[in-house]
C-alpha positions as CSV (number, residue, x, y, z in Angstrom):
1,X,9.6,-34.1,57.9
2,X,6.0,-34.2,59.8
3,X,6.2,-30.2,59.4
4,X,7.1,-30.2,55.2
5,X,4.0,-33.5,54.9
6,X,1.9,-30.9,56.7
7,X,2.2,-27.9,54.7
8,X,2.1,-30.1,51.9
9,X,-1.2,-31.6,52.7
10,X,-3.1,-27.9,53.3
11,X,-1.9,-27.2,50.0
12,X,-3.6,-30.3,48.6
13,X,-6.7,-29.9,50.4
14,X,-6.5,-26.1,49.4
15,X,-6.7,-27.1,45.9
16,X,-9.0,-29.9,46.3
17,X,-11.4,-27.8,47.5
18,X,-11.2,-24.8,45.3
19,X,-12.0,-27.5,42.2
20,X,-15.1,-28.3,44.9
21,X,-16.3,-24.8,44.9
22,X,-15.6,-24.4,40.9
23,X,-17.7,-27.3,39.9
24,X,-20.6,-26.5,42.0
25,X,-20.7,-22.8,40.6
26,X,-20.8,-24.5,37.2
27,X,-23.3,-27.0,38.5
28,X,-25.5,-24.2,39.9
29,X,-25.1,-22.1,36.4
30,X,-26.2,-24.7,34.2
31,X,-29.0,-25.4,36.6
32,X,-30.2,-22.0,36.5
33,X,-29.8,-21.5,33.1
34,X,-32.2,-24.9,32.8
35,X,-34.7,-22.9,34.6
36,X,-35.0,-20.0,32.0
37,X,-37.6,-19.3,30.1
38,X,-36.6,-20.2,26.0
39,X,-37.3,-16.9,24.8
40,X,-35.0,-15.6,27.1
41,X,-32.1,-18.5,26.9
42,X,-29.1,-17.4,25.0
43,X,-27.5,-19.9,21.9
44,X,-24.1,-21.4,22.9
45,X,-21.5,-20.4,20.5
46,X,-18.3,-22.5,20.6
47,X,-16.2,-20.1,18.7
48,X,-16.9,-16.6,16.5
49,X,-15.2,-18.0,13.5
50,X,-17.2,-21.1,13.6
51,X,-20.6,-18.3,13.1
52,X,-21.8,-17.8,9.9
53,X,-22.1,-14.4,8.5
54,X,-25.5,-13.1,8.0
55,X,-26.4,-12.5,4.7
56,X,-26.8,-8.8,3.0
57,X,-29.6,-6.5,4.1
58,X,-31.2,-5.6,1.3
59,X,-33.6,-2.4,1.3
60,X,-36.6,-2.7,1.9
61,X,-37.9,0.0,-0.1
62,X,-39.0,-0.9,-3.8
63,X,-38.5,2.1,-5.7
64,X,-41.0,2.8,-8.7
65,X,-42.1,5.7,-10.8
66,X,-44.6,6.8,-8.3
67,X,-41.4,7.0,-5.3
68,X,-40.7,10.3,-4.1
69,X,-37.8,12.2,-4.2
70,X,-36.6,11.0,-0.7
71,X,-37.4,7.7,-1.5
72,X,-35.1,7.8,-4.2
73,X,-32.3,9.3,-2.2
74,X,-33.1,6.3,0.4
75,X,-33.2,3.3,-1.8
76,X,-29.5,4.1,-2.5
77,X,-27.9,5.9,0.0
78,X,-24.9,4.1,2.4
79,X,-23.2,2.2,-0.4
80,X,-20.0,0.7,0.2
81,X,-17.3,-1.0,-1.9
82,X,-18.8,-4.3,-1.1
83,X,-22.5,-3.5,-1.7
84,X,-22.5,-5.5,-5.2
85,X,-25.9,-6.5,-4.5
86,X,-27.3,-3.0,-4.3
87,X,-26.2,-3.0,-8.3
88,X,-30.1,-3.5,-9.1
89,X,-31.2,-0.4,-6.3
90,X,-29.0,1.7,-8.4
91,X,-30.2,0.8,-11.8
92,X,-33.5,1.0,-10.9
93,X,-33.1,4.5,-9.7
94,X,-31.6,5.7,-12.6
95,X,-34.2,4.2,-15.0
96,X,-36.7,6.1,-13.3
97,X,-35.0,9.2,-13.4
98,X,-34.1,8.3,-16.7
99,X,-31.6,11.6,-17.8
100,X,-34.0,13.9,-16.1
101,X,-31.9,14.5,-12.5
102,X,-34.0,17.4,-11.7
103,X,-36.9,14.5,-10.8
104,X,-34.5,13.4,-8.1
105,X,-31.1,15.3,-7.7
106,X,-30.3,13.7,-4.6
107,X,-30.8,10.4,-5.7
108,X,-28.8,11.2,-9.2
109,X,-26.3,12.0,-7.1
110,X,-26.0,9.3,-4.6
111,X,-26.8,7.0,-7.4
112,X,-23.8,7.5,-9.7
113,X,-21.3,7.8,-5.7
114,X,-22.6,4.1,-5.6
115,X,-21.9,2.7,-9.1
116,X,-18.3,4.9,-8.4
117,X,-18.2,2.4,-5.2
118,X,-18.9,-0.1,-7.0
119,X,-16.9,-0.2,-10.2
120,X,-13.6,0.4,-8.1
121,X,-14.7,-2.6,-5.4
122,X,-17.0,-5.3,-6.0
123,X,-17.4,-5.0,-9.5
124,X,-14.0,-4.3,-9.9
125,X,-13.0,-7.5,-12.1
126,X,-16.3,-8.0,-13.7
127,X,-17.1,-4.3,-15.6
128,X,-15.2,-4.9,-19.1
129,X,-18.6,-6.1,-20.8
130,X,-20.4,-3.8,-19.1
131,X,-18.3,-0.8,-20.1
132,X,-20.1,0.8,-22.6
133,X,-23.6,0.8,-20.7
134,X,-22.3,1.9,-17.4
135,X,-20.4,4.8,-19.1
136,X,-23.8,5.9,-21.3
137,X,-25.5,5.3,-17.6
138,X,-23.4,8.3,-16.2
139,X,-23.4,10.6,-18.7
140,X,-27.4,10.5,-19.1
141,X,-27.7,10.7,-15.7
142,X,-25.7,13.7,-15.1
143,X,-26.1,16.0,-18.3
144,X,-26.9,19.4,-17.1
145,X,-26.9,18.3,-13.7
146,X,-25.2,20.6,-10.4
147,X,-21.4,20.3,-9.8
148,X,-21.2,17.7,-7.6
149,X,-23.8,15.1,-9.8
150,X,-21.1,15.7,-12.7
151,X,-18.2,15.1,-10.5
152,X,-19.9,11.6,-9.1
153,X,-20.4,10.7,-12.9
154,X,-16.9,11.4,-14.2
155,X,-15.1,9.3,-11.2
156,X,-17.2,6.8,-12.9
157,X,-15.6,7.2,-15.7
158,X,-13.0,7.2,-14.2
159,X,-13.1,3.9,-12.9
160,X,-14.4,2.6,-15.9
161,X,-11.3,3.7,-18.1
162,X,-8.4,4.3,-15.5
163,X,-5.4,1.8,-16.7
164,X,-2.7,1.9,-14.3
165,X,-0.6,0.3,-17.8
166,X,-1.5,3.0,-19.3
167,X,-2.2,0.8,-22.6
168,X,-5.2,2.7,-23.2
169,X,-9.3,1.7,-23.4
170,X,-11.3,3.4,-26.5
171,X,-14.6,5.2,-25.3
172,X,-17.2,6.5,-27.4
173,X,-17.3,9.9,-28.3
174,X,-19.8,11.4,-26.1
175,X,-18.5,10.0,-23.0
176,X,-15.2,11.3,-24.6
177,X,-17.1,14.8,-24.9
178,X,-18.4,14.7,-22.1
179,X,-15.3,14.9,-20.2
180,X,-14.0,17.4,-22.5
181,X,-16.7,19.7,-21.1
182,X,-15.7,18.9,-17.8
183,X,-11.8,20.1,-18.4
184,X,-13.8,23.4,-19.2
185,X,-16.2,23.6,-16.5
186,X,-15.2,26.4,-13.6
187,X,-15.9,24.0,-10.5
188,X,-12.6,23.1,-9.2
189,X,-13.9,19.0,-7.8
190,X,-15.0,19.0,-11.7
191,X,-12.1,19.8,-13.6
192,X,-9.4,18.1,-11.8
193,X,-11.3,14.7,-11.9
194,X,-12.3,15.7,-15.7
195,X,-8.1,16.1,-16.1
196,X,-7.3,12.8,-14.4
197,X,-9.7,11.1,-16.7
198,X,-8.5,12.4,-19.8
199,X,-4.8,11.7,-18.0
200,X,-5.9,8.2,-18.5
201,X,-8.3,8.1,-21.4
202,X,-5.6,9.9,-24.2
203,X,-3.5,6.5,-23.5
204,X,-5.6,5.5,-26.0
205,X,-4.9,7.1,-29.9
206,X,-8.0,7.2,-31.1
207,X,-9.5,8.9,-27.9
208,X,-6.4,11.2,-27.9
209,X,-7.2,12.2,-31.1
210,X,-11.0,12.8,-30.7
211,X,-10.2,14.8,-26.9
212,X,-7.5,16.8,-29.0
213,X,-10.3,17.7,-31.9
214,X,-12.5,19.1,-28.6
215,X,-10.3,21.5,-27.7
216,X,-9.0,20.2,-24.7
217,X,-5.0,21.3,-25.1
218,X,-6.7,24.6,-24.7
219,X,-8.7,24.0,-22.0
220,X,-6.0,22.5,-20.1
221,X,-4.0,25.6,-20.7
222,X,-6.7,27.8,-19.6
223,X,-7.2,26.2,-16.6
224,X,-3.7,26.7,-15.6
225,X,-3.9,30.6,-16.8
226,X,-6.7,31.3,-14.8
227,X,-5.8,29.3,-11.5
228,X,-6.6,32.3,-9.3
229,X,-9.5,32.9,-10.8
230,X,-10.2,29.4,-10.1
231,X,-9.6,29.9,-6.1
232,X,-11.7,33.3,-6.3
233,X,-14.3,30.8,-7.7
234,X,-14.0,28.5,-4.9
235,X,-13.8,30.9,-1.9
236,X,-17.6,32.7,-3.9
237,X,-19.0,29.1,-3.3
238,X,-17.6,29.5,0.3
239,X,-15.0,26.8,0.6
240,X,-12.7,27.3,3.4
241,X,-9.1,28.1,3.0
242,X,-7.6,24.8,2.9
243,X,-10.1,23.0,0.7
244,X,-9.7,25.5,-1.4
245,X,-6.0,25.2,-1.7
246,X,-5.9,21.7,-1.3
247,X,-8.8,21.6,-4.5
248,X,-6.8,24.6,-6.8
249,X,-3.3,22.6,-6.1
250,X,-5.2,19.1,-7.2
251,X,-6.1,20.8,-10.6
252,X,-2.6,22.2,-11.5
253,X,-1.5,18.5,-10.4
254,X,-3.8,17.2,-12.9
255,X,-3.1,19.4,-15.7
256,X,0.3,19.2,-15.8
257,X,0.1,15.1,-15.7
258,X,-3.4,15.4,-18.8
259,X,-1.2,18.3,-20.9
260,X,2.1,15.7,-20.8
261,X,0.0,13.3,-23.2
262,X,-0.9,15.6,-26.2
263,X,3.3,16.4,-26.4
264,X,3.4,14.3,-29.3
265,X,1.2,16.9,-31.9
266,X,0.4,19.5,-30.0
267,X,3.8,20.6,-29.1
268,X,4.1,23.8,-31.0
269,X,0.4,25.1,-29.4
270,X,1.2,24.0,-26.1
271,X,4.7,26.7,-26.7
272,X,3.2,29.1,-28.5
273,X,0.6,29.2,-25.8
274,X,3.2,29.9,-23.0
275,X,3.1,26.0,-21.5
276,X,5.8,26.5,-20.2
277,X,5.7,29.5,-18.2
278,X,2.4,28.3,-17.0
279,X,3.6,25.4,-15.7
280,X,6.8,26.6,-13.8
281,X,4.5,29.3,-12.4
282,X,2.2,26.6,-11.1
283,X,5.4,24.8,-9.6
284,X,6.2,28.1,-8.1
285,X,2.8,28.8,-6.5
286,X,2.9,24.9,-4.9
287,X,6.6,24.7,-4.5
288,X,5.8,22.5,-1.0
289,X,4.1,19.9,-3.0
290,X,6.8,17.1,-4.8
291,X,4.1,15.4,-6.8
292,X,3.3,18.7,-8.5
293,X,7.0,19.6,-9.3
294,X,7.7,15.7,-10.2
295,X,4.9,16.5,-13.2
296,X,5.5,19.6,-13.9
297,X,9.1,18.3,-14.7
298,X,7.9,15.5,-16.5
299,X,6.0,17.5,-19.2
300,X,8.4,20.3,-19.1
301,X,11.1,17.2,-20.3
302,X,9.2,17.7,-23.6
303,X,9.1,21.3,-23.9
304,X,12.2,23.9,-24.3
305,X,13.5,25.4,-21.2
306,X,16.5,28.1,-21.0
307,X,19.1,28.1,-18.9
308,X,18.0,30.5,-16.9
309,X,14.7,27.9,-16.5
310,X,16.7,25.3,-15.7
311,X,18.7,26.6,-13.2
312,X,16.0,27.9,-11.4
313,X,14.4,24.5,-11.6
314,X,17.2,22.5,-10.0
315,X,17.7,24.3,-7.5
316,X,13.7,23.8,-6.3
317,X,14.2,19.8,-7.3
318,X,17.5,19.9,-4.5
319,X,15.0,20.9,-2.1
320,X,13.4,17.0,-1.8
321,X,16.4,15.0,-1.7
322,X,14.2,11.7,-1.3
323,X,11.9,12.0,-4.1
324,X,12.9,9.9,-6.7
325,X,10.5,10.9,-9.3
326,X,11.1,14.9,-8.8
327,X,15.3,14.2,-9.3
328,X,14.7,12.0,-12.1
329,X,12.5,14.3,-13.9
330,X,14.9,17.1,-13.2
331,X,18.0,15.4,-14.4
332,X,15.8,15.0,-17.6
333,X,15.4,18.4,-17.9
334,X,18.9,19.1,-17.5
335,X,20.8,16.8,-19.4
336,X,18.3,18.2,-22.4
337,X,19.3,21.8,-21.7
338,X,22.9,21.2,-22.1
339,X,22.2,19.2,-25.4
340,X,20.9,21.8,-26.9
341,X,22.5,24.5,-25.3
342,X,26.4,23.3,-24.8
343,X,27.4,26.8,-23.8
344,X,25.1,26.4,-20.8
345,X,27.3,23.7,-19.1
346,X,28.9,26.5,-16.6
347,X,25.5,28.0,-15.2
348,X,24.5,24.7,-14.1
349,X,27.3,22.7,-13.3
350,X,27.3,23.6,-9.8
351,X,23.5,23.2,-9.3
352,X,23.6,20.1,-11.7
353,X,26.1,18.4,-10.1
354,X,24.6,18.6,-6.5
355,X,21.0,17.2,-7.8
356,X,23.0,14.6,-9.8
357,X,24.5,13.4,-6.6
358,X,21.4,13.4,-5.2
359,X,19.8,11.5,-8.0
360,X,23.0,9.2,-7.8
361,X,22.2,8.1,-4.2
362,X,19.1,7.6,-4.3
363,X,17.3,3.7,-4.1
364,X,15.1,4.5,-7.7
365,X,17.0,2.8,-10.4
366,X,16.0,5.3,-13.1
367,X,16.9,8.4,-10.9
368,X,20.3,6.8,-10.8
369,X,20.8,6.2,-14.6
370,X,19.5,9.8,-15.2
371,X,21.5,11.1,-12.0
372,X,24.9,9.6,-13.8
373,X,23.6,11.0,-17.4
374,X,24.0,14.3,-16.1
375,X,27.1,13.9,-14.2
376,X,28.7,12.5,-17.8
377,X,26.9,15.7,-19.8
378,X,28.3,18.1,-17.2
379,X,31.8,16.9,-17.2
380,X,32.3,16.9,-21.1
């Protein structure tokens, strides 16, 4: 017993005097710290949440119309999505430019990559009465202006009129021709961002119309001729290899998804034209990339494919077993063939059975419903 109350007691005295040696370090510390200087004392901060954030940096360059170039280029460079108060920097800089970009070209073009920022972050739910001016902004701004100026200015537009409902949002006409002439420009970064904006503006009827009157069915199909022509392009301006694909693929993306909307009246040109040979030779160039053959399915849904076609296609859509979209689109494609053509039921059985299975088991509601259309057109 003496021996456990001994042990017992060096712990307690162990203990006591480690709280000993603790509180005189904290005693000396505070002491110490007393003795500093108040320049050179450092605040006491409880917790980082309980901090308030310091408020925006604004730049502290004013721009006017006797900046420089560089100045220009500074006053609005290093915008982010967040950056709402920089709105003003950017304004500023375009009214001084004021439609002539050769004054500042860096600025133009740094300028309209900030509003771009902008309209898809902090001014995301507060642009609709703004539209018009912002639109008129980027297309003064970048008239005439190098490549990459006119690709910053159409992702505005692009912000400004993207509708993921695709319900449509009418824009005047020469913002409308103004991305016309960007489906026909010969820069690869232009013309698929031109495509993806008239994807989304021809959800509109009026726009469609107006974008239909400026020729660009056409110019979509052209585009989609001429796609190596396109990549020689591109490799002239010295893009490497994969940018080069990557940027040639994006446009045949785009074109296919822009052409799908002008089905409704420009049918008959997009045939006569050879649509659809374009596009299953673009889905045979890019036969890695599903998004590509999902579109490319889509549109062709619209347009009349043999059986030869068809086959050929079904057997590329059983190579992505899990994309919904891609089955879906090819089930489309095949339960229209054997509508119209009843005597092609025995060339695609086989291959139409296997991507209706497919389609059948996969976790997309309307693959399934067109997966089990097919398997019901095959068997009659």
């Amino acid at each position: 017993k003496l021996l456990n109350f001994a042990a017992m007691e060096k712990k307690h005295l162990a203990l006591v005097a480690g709280v000993t040696v603790a509180t005189g370090l904290a005693a000396w510390a505070l002491s110490r710290r007393s003795q500093l200087p108040a320049s050179k004392g450092l605040p006491i901060a409880k917790s980082t949440k309980s901090r308030v954030p310091p408020p925006p940096v604004e730049s502290t360059i004013k721009v006017s119309a006797a900046s420089t170039p560089e100045e220009l280029a500074k006053a609005v460079e290093g915008i982010t999505k967040q950056h709402g108060h920089r709105l003003q920097h950017i304004l500023d800089v375009v009214e001084i430019i004021s439609g002539n970009w050769e004054r500042a070209p860096a600025a133009a073009e740094l300028a309209l990559a900030g509003l771009s920022l902008l309209l898809g972050g902090a001014l995301k739910h507060s642009m609709d009465d703004d539209r018009e001016t912002f639109a008129d902004l980027a297309v003064k701004t970048a008239s005439g202006a190098p490549p990459a100026t006119r690709a910053a200015a159409i992702d505005v537009l692009l912000q400004l009129y993207k509708d993921r409902r695709r319900s449509g949002i009418p824009a005047p006409r020469d913002v409308l021709a103004f991305t016309a002439e960007g489906v026909k420009d010969r820069n690869v970064d232009v013309l698929q961002r031109a495509c993806r904006c008239v994807f989304f503006m021809a959800a509109d009827v009026s726009n469609r119309e107006v974008l239909r009157s400026l020729g660009v069915v056409e110019a979509i199909m052209s585009a989609l001729r001429d796609e190596g022509g396109l990549a020689a392009a591109q490799h002239e301006h010295g893009r490497q290899d994969a940018a080069q694909e990557t940027g040639v693929t994006g446009v045949a993306l785009e074109c296919c998804a822009a052409l799908r909307t002008f089905v409704d009246k420009s049918k008959q040109q997009i045939i006569d034209g050879g649509g659809v040979g374009l596009v299953i030779s673009a889905m045979q160039r890019h036969g890695r990339v599903a998004e590509l053959q999902s579109r490319g399915l889509a549109l062709l849904a619209a347009l009349p494919v043999t059986a030869e076609q068809a086959c050929a296609l079904a057997n590329t859509a059983k190579k992505f077993p899990r994309h919904s979209g891609v089955l879906r689109a090819a089930c489309e494609v095949l339960c229209d063939v054997t509508r119209s053509d009843p005597g092609s039921k025995d060339l695609l059985r086989d291959s139409g059975f296997e991507v209706s299975k497919l389609a059948c088991a996969s976790g997309d509601r309307g693959a399934r419903d067109w997966g089990m259309k097919l398997e019901r057109a095959l068997k009659v």
